[in-house]
N, C-alpha and C positions, 0 to 999 in steps of 0.2 A: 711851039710855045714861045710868047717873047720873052725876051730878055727882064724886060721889068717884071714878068710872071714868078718866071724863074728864082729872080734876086728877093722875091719875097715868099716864095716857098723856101727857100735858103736861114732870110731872117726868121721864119715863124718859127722854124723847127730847132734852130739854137735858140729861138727864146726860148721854146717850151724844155729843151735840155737843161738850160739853165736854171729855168724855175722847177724842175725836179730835182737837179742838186743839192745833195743833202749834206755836203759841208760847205759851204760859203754859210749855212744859219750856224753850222758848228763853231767856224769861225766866229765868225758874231757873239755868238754866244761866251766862247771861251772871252771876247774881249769887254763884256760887259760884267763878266764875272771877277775879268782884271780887275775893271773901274772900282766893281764894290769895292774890292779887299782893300785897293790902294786909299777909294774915301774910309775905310776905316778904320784904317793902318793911320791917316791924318789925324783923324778926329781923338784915337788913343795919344796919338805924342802930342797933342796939343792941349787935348786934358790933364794929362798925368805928366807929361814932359816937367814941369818945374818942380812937382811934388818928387819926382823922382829923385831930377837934379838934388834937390836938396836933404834928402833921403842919403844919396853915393856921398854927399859932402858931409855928414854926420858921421856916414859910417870909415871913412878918409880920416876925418878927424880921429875919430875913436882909438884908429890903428897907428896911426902916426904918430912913433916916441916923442915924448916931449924933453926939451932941454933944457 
C-alpha cells in the first residue's frame, strides 16, 4: 500500500470519529446557551438598569436620618 493510501485512510477514519463526536456539539451547545443568557442578562440591565438605580436612590433616601 503507498504511503499517500495509507495517510488518507488515516485522515478519513479521524474525520469520521470526529464527526461522530457527541461532545464537541455539547460544547457548542452549552456556548450558545451562554450567549443567550449573557444577551439577556444585557438587555435586562439596560432596560431596568436606571429604573432600578433610581428605585435604590429613593429607598436610600427614605432610610437615611435626616439632620
Amino acid at each position: 500500500m503507498s504511503p499517500a493510501k495509507t495517510a488518507l485512510q488515516r485522515f478519513s477514519s479521524a474525520t469520521l470519529r470526529f464527526l461522530k463526536d457527541d461532545e464537541a456539539a455539547t460544547a457548542a451547545e452549552y456556548g450558545i446557551l451562554a450567549a443567550l443568557v449573557a444577551t439577556a442578562i444585557i438587555t435586562a440591565v439596560s432596560l431596568f438598569g436606571s429604573r432600578l438605580s433610581s428605585l435604590f436612590q429613593s429607598l436610600a433616601n427614605s432610610v437615611t436620618p435626616k439632620s
